[in-house]
C-alpha positions in Angstrom: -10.9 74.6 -46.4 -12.3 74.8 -42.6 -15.4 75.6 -43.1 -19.2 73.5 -44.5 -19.1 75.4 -48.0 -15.1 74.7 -48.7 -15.4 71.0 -48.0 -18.9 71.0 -50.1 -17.1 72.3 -52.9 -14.0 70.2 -52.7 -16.0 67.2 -52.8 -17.5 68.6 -56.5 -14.1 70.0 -57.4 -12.2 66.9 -57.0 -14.9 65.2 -59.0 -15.2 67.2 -62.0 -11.2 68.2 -62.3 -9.7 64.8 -60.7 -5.9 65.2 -61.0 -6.2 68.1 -61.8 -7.3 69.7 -58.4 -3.9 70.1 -57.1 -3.6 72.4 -53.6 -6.1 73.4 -51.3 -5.5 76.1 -48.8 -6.8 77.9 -45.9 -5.3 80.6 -44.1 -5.0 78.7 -40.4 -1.4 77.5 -40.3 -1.8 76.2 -36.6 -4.8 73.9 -38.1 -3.6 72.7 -41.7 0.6 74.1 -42.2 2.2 70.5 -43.8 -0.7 68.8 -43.7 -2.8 67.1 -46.4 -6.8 67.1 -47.0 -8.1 64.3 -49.3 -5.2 63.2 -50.5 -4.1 66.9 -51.6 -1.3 69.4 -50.4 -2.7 72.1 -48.0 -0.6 75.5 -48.9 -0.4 78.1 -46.7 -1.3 81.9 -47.9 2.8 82.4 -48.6 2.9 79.1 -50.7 -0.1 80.1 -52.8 1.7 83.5 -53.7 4.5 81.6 -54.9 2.9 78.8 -56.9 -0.2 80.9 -58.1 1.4 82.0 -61.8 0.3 78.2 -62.4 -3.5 77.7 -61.3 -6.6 79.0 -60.8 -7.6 79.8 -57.3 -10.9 79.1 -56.5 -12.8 81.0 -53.5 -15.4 78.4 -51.7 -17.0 80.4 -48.5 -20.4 81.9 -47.7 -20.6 85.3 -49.6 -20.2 86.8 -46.0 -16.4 85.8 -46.1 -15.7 85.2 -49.9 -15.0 89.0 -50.8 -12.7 89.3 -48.2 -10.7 86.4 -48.5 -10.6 87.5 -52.2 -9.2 91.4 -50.8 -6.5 89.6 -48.7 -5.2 87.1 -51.6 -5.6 90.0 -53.7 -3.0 92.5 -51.3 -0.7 89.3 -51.2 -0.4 89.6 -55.1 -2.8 86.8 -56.3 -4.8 87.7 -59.4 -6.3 84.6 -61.2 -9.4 84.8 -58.2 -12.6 82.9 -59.3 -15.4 83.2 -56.3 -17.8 80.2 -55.9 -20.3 80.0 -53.9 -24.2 80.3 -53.6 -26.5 78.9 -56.3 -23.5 78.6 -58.4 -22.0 75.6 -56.4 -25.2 74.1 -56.2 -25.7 74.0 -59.7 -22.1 73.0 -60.4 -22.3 70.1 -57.6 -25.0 68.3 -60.0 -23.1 68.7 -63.3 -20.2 67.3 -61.5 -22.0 64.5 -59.3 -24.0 63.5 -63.1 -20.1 62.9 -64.4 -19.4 61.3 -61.2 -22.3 58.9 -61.7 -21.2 58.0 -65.3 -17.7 56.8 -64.1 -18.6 55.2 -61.8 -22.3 53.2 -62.2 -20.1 50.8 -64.2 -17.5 49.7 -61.5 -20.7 49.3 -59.0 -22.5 47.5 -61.4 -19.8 45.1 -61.8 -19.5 44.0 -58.2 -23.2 43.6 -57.3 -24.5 40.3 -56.5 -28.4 40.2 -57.9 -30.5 41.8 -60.2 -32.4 43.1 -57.4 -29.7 45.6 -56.5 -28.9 46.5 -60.4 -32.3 47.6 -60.6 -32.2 49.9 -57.1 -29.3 51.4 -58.0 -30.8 52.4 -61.6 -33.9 53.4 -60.3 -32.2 55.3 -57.6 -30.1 57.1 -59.8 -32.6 57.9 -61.9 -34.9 59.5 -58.8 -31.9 61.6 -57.9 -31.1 62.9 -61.5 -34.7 63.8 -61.4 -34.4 65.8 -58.5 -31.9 67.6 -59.7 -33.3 68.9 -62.6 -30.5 68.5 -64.6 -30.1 70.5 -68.1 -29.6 67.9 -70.8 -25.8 68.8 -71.7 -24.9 68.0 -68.1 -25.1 64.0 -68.5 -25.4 63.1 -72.2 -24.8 59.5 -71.2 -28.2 58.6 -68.6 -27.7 55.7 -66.4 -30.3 53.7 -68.5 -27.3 53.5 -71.3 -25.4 50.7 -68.8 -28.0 48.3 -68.6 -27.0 45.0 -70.8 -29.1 44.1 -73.0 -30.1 40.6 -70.7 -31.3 42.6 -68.2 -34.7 44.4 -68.9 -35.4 47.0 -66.2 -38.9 48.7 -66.5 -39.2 52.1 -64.8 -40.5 51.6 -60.9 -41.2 53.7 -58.7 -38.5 53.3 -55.8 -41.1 53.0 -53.1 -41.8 49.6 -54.8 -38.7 48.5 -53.9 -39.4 48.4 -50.0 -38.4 45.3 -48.1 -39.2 44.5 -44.6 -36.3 44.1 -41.7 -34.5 47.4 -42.2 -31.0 46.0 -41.6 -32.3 42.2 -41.4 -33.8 41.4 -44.7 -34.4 37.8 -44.9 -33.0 37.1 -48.2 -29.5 37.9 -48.0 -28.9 38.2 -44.0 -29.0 34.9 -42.0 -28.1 35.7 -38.2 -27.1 32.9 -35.7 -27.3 32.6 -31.9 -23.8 33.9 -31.3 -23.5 37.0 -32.9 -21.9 40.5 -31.8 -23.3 43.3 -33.7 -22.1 46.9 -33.4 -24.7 49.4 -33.7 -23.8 52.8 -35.0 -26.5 55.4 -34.8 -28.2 53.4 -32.0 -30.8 56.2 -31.8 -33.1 55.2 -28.7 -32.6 51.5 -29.7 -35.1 50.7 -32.8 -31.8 48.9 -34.4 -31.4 47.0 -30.8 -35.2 45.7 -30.7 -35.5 44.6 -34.3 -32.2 42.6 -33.5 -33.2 41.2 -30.3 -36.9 40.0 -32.3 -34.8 38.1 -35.1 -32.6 37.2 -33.2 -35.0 35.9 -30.6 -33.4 37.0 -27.8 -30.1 34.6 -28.8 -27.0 36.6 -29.1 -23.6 37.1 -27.7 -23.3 40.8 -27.5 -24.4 44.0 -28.9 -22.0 47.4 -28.6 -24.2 50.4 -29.0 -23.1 53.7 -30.3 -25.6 57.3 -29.6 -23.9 60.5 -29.9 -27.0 62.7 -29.3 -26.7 62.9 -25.2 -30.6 62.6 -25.1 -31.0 59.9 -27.5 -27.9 57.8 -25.5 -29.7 58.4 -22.2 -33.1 56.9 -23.8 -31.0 54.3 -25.5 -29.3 53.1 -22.1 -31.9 53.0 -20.3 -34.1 50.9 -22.2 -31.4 48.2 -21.9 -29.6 48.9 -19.0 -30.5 45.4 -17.4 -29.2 42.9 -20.0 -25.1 43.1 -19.2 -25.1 41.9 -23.3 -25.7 45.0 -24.2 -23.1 48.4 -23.7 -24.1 51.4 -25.2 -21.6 54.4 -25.1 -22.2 58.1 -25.5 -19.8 58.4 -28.9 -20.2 58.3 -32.5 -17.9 56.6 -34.9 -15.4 58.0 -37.4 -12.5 57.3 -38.8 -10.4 58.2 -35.3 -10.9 59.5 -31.9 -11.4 63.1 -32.0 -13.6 66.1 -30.2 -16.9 66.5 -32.2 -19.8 69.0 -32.4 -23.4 67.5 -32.7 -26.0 69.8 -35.1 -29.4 69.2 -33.2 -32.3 68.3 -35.6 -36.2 69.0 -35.2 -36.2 65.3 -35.5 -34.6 63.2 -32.7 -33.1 61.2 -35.0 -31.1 63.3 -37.4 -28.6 64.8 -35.2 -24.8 64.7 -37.3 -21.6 65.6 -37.2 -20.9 69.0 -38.2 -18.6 72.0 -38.0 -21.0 74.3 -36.9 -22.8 72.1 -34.6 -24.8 72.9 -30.8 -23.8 70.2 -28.5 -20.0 69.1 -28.2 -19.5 65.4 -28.0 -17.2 62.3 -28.8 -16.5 60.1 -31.8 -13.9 56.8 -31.6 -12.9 54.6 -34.2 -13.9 51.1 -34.1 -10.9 49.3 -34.5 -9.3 51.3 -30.9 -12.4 51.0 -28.9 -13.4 47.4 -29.7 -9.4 45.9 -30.0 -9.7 42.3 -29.6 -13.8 42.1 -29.3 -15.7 39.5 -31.8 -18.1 41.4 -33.9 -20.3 39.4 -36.5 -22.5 42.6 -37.9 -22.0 46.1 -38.1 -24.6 48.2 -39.0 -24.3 52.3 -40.0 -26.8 54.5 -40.0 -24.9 57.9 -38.7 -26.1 60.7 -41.1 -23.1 60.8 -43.8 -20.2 59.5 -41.6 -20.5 56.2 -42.9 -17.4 56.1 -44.9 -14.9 57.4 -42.1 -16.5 55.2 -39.7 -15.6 52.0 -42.1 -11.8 53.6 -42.1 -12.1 53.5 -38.8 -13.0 49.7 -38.7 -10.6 48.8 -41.2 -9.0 46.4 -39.3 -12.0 44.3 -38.3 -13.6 44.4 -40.8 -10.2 43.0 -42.9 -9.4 40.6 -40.2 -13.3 39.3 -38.9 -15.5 40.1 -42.1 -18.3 40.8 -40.0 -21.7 41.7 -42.1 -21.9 45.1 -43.1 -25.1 47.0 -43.1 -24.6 50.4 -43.9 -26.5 53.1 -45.1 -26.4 54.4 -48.4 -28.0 57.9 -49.1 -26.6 60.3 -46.7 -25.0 61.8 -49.5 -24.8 61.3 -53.4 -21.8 59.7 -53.9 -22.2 57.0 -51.0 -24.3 54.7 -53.5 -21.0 54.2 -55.1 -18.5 55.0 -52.5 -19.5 52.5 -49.7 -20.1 49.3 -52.1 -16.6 50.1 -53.8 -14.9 50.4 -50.4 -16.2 47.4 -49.0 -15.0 45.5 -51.9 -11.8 46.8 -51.8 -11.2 45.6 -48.0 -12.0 42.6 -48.3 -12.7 41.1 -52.3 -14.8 37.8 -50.8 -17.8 40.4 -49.6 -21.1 39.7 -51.9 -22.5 43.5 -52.6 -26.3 43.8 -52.4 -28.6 46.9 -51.7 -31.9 46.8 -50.3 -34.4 49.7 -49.5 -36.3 50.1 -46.8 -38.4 53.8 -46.9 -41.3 54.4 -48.9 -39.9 57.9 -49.3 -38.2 57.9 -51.7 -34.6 58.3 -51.4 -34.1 57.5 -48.0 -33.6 54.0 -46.6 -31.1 52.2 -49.3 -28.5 50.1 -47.2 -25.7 49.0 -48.7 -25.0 45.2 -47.4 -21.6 43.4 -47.7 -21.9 39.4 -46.7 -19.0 37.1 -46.8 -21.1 33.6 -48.1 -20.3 30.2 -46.2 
């Protein structure tokens, strides 16, 4: 389960099967003996010998390491082997993510606050179930078979749903002269500037989070003579932990991964900034988004700050983030708002606590 394929899989796997996904397994002991991964029991090579008379093991590895982690389970006695990887996952990912999205469009629908954000998440939906290609069988019910009958949504384009003040939109977001914002993905301080210009210049404080070493250095620098604003060289996540940074062609889509270039930091909001106000938190950190909010559990439960937190890193966070915010904190109004005339990047997911 170590490496980018096994994870990729799991997420599709858990999914499709729910319950029953039972065990995962890798054959590290020093890294996963007794522990657990997503709320499942990791067995060890010698557990999955003794238990494997009752499952299905399923290989999920690049086909460079597949067949011979099938040979070695194979010599310990394992026979019911299924290999996936390659195209097959792929294709297997968007049957399973189509299921996904029938279970739970319903439960988002529920909790969002305007017709606005019913229609985005439709039309979003629909954009990615387009890109997809998805053979018919795969999602018999379409996302279009939720809509009540009151609400009439016409087919848009999802560009047409672009509104100004990424992060700020007037509408829904009403800043005052004493806020404290965190600023995850602080990038060379776009987030910062927009802030500062709605804000007009009248805040408290602003802590500033760049994991890219470049990036930070641009970021700090730009600001380095208003003591309002602290920028540190870490991402966020759900703890504090050693982290490898992929570099990206574009300066601003460096991430978290397993096979990254550049080895960094990542804290978790609620150790770094014990005891610090914070009025807004914003996300935009290239799929991390939902361990970063574990990681801010606490102040979020405790301080309700605004959450603006981006939504399209990966499928599932249209329905993941808005779900998790409500279940923090059940006074959080849900909206989404998008801000990219491409057209599935730029949906933010916003929670507001109304006065």
């Amino acid at each position: 389960m170590g490496g980018a394929i096994g994870r990729f899989a799991f997420q599709g796997l858990q999914w499709y099967f729910e319950d029953r996904l039972k065990y995962v397994s890798d054959n590290n002991p020093e890294a996963f003996q007794g522990q657990t991964y997503k709320g499942r029991k990791v067995l060890t090579v010698k557990e999955l010998v003794e238990i494997q008379e009752s499952c299905v093991v399923l290989i999920a590895a690049s086909e460079k390491y597949s067949y011979e982690i099938a040979q070695q389970l194979k010599e310990q006695g394992i026979k019911n082997i299924r290999i996936f990887n390659g195209d097959p996952v792929a294709r297997f990912m968007d049957v399973c993510f189509a299921k996904y999205s029938c279970k739970m469009l319903p439960k988002v629908w529920e909790i969002l606050s305007d017709d606005i954000s019913k229609e985005l998440l439709l039309e979003r939906l629909c954009e990615i179930f387009f890109h997809l290609e998805l053979p018919t069988h795969s999602y018999t019910s379409t996302p279009q078979s939720f809509i009540p009958s009151e609400l009439k949504v016409s087919k848009i384009p999802l560009g047409d749903f672009y509104t100004k003040q990424h992060y700020f939109p007037e509408d829904i977001v009403h800043l005052s002269e004493d806020e404290c914002m965190v600023d995850g993905g602080a990038y060379i301080g776009d987030t910062i500037e927009s802030f500062i210009g709605v804000t007009h210049n009248r805040f408290e404080k602003i802590y500033a989070f760049e994991v890219e070493p470049n990036n930070y250095a641009k970021c700090k620098k730009c600001f380095e003579k208003d003591d309002r604003i602290e920028v540190f060289p870490y991402g966020i996540s759900d703890r504090e932990k050693e982290v490898l940074i992929s570099i990206n062609d574009r300066d601003e889509e460096h991430r978290i991964s397993s096979k990254g270039d550049v080895a960094s930091k990542a804290v978790a909001m609620d150790e770094l900034l014990s005891g610090k106000k914070v009025t807004f938190i914003k996300m935009d950190i290239e799929g991390e988004e939902m361990a970063a909010l574990e990681g801010g559990r606490e102040i979020i439960e405790t301080q309700k700050p605004v959450l603006a937190i981006s939504a399209y890193h990966k499928a599932s966070d249209i329905f993941d983030i808005p779900l998790w915010i409500k279940s923090v904190c059940a006074d959080y109004k849900i909206y989404f708002r998008h801000h990219g005339y491409q057209c599935l990047f730029d949906t933010v997911c916003y929670g507001i606590i109304e006065q």
